[in-house]
N, C-alpha and C positions, 0 to 999 in steps of 0.2 A: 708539822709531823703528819703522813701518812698515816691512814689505818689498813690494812691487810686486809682483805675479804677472805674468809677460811670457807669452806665447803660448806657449813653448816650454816655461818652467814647468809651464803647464797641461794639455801635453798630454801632460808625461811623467809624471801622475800617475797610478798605479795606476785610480784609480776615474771616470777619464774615455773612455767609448767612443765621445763623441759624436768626439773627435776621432783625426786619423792622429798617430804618431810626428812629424812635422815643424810640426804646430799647427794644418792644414787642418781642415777639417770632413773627416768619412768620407765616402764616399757611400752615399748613401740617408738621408742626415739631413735631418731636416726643420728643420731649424735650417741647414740649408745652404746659405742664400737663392733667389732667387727658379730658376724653374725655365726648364731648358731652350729657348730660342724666347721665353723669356716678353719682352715689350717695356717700356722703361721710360714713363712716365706723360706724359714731356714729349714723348717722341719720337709716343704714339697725339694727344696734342693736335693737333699742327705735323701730322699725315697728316691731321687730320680737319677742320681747317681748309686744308688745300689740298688737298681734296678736288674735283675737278671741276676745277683750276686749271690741271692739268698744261699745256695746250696752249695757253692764253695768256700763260703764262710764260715758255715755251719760246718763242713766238712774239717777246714783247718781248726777250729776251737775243737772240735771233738780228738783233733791230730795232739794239740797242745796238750788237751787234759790228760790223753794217755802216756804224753810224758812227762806229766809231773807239773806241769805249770798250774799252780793252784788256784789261781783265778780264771780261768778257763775251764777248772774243773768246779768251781761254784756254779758258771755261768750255765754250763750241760745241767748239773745237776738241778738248780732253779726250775731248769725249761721244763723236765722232765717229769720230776715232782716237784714244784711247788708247794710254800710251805702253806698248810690249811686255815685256811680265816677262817670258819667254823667245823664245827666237828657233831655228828649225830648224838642225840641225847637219848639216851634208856630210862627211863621209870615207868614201872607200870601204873598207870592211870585206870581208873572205871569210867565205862561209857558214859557218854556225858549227853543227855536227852533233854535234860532240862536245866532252868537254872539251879535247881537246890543239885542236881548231881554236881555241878564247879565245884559247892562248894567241899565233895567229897574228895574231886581230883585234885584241889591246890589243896588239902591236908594230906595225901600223897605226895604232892609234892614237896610241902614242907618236910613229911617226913623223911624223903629221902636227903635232903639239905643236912638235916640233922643226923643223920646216919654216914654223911660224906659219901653218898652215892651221886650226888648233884653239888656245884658250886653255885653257891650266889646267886653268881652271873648269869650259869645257864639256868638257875632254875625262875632267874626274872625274865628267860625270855620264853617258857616254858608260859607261866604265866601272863606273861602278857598275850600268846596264843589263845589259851583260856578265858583269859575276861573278851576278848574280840568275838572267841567263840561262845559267851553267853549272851554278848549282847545281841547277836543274831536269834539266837534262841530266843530272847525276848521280843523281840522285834517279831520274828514268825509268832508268835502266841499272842502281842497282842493284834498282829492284824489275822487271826483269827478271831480271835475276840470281840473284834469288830467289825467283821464279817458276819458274826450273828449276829449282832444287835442291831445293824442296816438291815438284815432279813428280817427280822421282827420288827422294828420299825414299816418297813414294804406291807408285812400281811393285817397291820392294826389299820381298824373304820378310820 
């Protein structure tokens, strides 16, 4: 009987670098298929045959949707507006200068969750804005903070 080499097999063998620990290719192999941007063969056909077409295409689906053909009339309406992957969030926040202000703008923001002026969702990406923007904050204060103590260090015998 045969044993099967499975991917994972293969790549927890000692003498395999083409591959990572999980069975992937590594990168920079050239064995790692086609590259970056590269296009596939059927998709350069279908561009090079509707080459020059775009405006009479578009002209006929916009012919169909005004008569009623309801998939052509998705298809206008899609291009036209599309439908919104995210949408602007409103809560008023107070200026946020330091790190103890976060902690006044995410009770803003919890409040407004509780109040169902914010969902959940947006109010975790609200917050995850908020903590990015205190870790800068902290980040600026302590390389002040250590900006004095190298100077006073410098002027001490």
């Amino acid at each position: 009987m045969t044993t099967r080499k499975t991917r994972a097999n293969t790549a927890q063998t000692p003498n395999n670098p083409d591959r990572n620990p999980d069975g992937r290719f590594a990168a920079g192999n050239s064995l790692a298929g086609n590259k970056t941007g590269s296009r596939h063969r059927i998709t350069r056909a279908v561009e090079a045959l509707l080459e020059g077409e775009h405006e009479p295409l578009t002209r006929k689906a916009i012919e169909l949707a005004l008569t009623g053909d309801t998939v052509a009339l998705r298809l206008c309406l899609d291009r036209l507006a599309p439908p919104r992957k995210d949408s602007p969030v409103k809560v008023a926040l107070p200026a946020v200068r330091t790190a103890a202000d976060a902690v006044g703008a995410s009770s803003a923001v919890l409040e407004a969750v509780a109040q169902g002026d914010l969902t959940p969702d947006e109010a975790g990406r609200v917050m995850t804005l908020l903590t990015a923007h205190k870790a800068l904050i902290e980040t600026c204060d302590l390389e002040a903070r250590l900006a004095v103590l190298e100077e006073k260090a410098e002027t001490r015998p």
